[in-house]
Backbone as CSV, one residue per row, in Angstrom:
resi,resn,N_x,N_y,N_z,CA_x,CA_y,CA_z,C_x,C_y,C_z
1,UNK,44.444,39.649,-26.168,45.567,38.908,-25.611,45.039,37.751,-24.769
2,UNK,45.682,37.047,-25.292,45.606,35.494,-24.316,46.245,35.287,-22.930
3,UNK,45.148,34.745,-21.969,46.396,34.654,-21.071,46.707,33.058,-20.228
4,UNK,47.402,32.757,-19.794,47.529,31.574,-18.809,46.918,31.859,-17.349
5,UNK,46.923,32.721,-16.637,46.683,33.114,-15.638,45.273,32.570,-15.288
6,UNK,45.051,31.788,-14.360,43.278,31.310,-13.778,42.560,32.331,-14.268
7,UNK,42.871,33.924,-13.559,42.364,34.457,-13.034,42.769,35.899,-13.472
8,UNK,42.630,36.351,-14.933,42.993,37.194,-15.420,42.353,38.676,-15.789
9,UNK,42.930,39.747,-14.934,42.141,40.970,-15.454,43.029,41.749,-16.182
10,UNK,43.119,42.033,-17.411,44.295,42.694,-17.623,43.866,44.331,-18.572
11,UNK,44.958,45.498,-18.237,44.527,46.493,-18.311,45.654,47.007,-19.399
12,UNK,45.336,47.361,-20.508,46.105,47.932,-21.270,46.863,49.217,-21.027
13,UNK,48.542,49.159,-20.912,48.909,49.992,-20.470,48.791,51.675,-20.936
14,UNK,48.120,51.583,-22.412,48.341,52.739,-23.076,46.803,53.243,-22.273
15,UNK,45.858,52.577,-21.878,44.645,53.394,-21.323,44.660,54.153,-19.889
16,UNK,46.022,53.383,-19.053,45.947,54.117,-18.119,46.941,55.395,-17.932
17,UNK,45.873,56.389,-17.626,46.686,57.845,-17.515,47.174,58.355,-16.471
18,UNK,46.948,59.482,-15.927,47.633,60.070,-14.850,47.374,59.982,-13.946
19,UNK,45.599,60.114,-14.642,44.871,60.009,-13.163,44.288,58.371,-12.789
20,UNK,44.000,58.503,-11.631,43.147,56.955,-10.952,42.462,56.353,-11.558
21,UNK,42.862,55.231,-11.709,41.894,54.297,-12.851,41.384,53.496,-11.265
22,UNK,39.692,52.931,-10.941,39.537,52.062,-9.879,38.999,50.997,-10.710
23,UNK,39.112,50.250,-10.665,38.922,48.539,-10.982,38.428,47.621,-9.696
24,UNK,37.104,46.982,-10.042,36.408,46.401,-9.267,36.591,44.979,-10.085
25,UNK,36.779,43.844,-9.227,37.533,42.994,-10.330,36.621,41.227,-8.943
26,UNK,36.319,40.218,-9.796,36.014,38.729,-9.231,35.998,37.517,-10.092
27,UNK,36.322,36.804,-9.338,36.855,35.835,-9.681,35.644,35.128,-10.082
28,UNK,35.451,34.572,-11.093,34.359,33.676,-11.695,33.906,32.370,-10.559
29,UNK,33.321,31.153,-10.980,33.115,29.966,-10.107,34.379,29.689,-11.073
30,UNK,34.554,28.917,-12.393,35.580,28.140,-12.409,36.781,29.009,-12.501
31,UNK,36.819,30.030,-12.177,38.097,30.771,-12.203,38.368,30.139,-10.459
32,UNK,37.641,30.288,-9.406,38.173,30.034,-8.337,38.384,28.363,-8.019
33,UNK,37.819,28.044,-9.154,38.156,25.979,-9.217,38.915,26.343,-9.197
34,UNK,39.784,26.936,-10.545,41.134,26.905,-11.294,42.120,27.336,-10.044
35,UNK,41.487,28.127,-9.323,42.336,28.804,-7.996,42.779,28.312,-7.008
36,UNK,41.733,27.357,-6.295,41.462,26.383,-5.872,42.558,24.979,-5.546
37,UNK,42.581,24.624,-6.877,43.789,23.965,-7.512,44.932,24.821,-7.457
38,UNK,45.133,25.291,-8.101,46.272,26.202,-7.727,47.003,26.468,-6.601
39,UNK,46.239,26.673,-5.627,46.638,27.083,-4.250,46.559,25.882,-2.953
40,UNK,45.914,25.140,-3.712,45.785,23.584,-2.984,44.787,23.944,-1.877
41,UNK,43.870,24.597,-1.966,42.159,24.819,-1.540,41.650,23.921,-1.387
42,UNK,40.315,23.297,-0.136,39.800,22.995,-0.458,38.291,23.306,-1.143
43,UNK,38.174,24.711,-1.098,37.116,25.281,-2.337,38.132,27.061,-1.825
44,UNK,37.513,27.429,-2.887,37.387,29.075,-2.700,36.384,29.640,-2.938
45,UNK,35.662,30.393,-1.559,34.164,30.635,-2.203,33.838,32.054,-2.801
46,UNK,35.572,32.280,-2.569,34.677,34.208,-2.960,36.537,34.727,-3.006
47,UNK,36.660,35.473,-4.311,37.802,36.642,-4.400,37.472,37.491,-5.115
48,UNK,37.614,38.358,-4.429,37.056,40.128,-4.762,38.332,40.674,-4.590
49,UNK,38.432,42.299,-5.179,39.423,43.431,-5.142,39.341,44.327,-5.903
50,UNK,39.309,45.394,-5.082,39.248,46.539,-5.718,40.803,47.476,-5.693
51,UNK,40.832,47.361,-6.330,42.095,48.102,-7.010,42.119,49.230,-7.981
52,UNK,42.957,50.336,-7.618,43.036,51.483,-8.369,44.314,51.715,-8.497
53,UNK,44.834,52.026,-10.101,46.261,51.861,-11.038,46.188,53.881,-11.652
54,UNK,47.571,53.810,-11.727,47.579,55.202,-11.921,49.252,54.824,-12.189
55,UNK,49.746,55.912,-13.303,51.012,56.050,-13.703,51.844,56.421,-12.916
56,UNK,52.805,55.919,-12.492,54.263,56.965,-11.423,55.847,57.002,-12.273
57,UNK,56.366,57.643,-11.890,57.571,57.901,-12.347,58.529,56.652,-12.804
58,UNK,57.773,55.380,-11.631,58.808,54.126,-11.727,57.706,53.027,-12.535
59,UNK,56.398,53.148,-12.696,55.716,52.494,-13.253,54.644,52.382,-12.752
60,UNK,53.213,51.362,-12.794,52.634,51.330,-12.936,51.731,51.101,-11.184
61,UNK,51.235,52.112,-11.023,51.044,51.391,-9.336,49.527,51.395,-9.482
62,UNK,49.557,50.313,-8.187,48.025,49.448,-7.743,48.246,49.309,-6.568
63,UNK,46.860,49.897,-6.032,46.915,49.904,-4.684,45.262,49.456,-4.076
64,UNK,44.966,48.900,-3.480,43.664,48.575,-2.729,43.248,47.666,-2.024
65,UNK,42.540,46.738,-1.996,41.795,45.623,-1.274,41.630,44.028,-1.915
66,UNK,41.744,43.616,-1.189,41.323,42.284,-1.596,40.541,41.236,-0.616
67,UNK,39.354,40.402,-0.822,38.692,39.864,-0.046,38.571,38.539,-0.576
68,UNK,39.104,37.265,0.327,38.502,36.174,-0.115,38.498,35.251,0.851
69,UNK,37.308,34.568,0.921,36.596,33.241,1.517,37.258,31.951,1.172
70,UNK,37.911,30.959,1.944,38.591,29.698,1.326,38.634,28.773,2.461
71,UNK,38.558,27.440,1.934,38.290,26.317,2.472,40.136,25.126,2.599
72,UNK,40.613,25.557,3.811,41.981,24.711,3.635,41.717,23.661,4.706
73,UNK,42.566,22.296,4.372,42.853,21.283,4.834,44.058,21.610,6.324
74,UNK,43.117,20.824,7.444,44.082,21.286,8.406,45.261,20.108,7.973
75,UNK,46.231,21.345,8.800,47.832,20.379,8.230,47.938,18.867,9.268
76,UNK,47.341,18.686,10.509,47.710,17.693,11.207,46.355,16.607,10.795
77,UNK,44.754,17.192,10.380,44.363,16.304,10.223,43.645,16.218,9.299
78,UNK,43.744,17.105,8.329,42.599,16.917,7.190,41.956,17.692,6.950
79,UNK,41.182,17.845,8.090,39.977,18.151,8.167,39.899,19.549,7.828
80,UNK,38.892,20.038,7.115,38.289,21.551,6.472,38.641,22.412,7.519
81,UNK,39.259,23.691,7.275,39.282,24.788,7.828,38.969,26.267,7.112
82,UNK,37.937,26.648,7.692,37.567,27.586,6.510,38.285,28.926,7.090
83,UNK,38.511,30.074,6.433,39.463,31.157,6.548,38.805,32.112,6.257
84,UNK,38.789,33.836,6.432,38.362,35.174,5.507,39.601,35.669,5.386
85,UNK,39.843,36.139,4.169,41.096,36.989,4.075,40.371,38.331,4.025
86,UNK,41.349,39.238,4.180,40.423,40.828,3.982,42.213,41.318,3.741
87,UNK,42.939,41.932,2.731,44.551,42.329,2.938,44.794,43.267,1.941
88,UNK,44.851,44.494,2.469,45.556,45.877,1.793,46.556,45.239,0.422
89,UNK,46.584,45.881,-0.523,47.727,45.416,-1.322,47.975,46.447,-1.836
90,UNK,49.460,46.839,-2.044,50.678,47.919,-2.723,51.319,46.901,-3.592
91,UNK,51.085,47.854,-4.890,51.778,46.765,-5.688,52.493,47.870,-6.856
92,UNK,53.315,47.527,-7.356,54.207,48.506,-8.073,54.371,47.523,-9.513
93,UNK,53.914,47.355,-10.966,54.306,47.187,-11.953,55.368,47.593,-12.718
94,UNK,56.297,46.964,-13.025,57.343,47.724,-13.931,57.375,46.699,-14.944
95,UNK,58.590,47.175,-16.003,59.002,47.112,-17.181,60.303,45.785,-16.452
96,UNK,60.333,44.746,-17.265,61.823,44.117,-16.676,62.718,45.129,-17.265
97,UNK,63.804,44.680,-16.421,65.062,45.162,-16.712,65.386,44.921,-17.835
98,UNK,66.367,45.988,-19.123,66.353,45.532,-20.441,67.900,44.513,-20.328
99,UNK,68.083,43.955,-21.077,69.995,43.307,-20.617,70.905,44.351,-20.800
100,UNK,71.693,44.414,-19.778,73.131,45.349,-19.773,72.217,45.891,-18.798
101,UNK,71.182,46.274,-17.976,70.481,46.912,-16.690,71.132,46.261,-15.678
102,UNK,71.080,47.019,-14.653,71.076,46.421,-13.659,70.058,45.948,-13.266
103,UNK,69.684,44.668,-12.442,68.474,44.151,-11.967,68.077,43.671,-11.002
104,UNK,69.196,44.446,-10.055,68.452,44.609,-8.832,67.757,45.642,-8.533
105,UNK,66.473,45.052,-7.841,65.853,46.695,-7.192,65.739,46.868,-5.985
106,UNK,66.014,47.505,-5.346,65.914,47.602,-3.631,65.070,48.742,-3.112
107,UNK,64.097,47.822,-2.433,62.868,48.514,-1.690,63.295,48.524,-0.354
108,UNK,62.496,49.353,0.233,62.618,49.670,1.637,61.366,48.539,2.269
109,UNK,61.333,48.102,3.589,60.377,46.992,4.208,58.951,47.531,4.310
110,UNK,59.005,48.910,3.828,57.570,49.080,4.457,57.125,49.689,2.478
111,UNK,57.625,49.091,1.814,57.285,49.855,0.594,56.435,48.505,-0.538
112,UNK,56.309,48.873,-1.385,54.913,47.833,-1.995,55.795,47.023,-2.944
113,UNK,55.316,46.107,-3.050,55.613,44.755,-4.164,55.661,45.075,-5.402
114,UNK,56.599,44.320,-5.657,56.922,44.593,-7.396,56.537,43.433,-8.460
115,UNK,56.027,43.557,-9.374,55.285,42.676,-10.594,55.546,43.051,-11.720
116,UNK,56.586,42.062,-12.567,57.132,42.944,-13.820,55.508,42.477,-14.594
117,UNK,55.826,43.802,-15.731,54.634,43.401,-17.046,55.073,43.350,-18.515
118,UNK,54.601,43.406,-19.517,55.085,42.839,-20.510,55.265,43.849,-21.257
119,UNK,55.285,44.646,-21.112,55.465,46.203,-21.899,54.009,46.580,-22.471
120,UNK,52.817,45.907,-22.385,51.490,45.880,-22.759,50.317,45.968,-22.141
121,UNK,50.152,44.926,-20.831,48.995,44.797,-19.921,49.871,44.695,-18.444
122,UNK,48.982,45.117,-17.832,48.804,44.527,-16.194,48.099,44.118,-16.144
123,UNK,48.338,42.825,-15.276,47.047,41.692,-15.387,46.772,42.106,-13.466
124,UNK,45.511,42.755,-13.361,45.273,42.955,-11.847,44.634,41.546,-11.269
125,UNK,44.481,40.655,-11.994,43.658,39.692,-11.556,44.625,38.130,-10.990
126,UNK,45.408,38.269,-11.878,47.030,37.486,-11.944,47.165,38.419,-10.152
127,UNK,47.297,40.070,-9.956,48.020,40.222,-9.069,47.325,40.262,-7.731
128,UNK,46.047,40.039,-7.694,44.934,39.589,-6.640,45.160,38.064,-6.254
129,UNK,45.239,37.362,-7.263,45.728,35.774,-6.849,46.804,35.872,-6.378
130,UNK,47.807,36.697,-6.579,49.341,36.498,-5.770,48.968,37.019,-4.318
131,UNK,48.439,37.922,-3.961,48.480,38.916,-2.926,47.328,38.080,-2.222
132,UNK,46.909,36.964,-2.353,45.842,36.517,-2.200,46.415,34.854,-1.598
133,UNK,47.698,34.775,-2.556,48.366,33.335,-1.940,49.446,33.729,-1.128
134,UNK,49.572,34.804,-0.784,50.682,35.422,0.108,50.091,35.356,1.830
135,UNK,49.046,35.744,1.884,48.118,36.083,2.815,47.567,34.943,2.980
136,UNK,47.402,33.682,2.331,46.828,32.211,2.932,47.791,31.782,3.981
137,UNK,47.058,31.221,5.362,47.283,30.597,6.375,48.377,29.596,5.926
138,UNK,49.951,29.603,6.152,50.642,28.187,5.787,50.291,26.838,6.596
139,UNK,50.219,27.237,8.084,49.778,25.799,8.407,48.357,25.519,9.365
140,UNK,47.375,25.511,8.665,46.044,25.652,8.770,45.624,24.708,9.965
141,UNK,45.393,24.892,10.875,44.826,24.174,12.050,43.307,24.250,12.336
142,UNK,42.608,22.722,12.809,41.087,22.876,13.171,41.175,22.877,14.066
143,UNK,40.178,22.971,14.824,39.621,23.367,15.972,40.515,22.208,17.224
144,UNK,40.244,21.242,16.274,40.213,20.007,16.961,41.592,19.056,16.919
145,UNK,42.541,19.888,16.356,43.304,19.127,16.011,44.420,19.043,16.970
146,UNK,44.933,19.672,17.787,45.617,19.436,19.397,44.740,18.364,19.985
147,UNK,43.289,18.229,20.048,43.297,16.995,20.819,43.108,15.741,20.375
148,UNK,43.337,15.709,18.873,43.216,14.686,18.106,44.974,14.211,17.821
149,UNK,45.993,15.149,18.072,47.135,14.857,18.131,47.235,14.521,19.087
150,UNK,47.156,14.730,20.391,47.092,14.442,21.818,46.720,12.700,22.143
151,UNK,45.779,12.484,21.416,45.095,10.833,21.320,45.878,10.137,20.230
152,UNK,46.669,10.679,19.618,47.830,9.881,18.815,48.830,9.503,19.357
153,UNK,49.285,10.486,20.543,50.325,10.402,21.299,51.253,11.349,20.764
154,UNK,50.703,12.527,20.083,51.829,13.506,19.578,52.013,14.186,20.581
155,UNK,53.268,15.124,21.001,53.001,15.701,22.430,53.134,17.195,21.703
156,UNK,52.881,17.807,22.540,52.815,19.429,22.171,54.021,20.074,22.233
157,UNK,54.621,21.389,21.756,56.220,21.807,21.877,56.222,22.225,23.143
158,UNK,55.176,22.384,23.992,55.141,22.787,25.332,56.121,21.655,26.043
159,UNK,54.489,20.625,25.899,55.174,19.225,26.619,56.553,19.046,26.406
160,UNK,56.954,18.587,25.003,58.271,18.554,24.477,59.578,19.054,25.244
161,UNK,59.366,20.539,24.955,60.605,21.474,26.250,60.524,20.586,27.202
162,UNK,59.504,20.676,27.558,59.491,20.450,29.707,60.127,19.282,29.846
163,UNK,59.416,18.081,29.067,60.465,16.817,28.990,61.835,16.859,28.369
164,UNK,62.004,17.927,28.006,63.547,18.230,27.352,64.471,18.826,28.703
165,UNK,63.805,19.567,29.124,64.876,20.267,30.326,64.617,19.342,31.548
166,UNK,63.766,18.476,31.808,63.577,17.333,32.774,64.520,16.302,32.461
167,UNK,64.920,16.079,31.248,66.040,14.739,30.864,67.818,15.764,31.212
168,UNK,67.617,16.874,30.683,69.004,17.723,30.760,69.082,17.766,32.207
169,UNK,68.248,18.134,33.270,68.351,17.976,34.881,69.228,16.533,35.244
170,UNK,68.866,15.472,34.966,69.039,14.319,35.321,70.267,13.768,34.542
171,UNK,69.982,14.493,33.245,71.768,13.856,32.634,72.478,14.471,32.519
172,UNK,73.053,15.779,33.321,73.576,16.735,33.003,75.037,16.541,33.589
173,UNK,76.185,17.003,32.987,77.475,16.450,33.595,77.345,16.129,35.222
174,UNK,76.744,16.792,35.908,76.924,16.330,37.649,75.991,15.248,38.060
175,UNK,75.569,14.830,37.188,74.172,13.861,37.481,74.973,12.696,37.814
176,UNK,75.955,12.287,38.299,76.546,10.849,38.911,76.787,11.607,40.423
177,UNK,77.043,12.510,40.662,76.866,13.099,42.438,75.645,13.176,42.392
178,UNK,74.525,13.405,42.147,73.290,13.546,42.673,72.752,12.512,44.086
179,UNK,73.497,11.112,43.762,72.992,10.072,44.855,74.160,10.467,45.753
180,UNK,75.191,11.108,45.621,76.328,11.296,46.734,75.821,11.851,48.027
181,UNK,75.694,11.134,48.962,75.358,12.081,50.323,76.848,12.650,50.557
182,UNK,76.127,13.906,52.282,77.473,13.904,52.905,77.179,12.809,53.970
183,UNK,78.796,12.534,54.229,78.505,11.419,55.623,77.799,12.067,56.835
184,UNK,77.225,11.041,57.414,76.805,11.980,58.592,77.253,12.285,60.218
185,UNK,77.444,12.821,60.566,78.659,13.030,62.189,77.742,12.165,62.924
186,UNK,78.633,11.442,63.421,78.381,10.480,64.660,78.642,11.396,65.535
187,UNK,78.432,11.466,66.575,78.717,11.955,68.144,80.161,11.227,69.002
């Protein structure tokens, strides 16, 4: 079987049985280009996972580890920020819904992710890249980049408030009595 996926491990469903299948599974060099791209990286130096699949009543479960090294662009300036991921993954394979099913499924918050399959393979490698772009940093900051915003003249949400409730003091409906004295008693 062919696949589209960068990053494809895929496990034929008729081989896995009752018991624990463990799968030690990595991402090639141009598999993590391909990833790379994908995820808008600026490199990925390393995705590993070990994962072990075993049959359940509702389908196909995977459960284990995943490790990867990656190089992201900070969001304010560019500049390289490198990351380690290390992130547990629960993952539950099923069958889609056939038509005339219902297709909703409702999990509880603390229960594992769902990944339909094709009635043929699980691709664990497809589900390491997901669990893998789930767990990337959304807005990647360097070291340096508060004081490189700071010399732009960006102000911080700190600053921001404080000058926010400093303008609401001063323009606030009573702010035309503020200069009102009381008179003062003569003798």
């Amino acid at each position: 079987m062919t696949s589209e996926n960068e990053f494809s491990r895929t496990v034929k469903l008729a081989d896995i049985g009752a018991g624990d299948m463990k799968h030690n599974i990595a991402a090639s060099e141009s598999e993590r280009a391909a990833l790379s791209e994908r995820f808008d990286l600026l490199s990925l130096e390393k995705l590993e996972a070990v994962i072990t699949v075993s049959a359940t009543e509702k389908g196909i479960s995977a459960k284990g580890k995943i490790w990867a090294e990656l190089v992201q662009a900070c969001t304010a300036t560019g500049e390289p920020v490198p990351d380690s991921i290390a992130d547990d993954i629960d993952l539950l394979f099923m069958a889609p819904p056939q038509h005339g099913e219902d297709a909703e499924i409702e999990l509880l918050p603390d229960e594992c992710e769902v990944i339909f399959h094709d009635g043929k393979v699980v691709d664990l490698g497809e589900a390491a890249a997901q669990s893998m772009g789930l767990a990337i940093n959304p807005y990647p900051r360097s070291k340096i980049a508060d004081e490189k915003l700071r010399a732009a003249g960006v102000k911080s949400e700190e600053e921001e408030a404080r000058e926010l409730e400093a303008r609401k003091a001063v323009s606030g409906p009573f702010a035309g009595l503020a200069g009102l004295q009381q008179p003062k008693n003569k003798p």
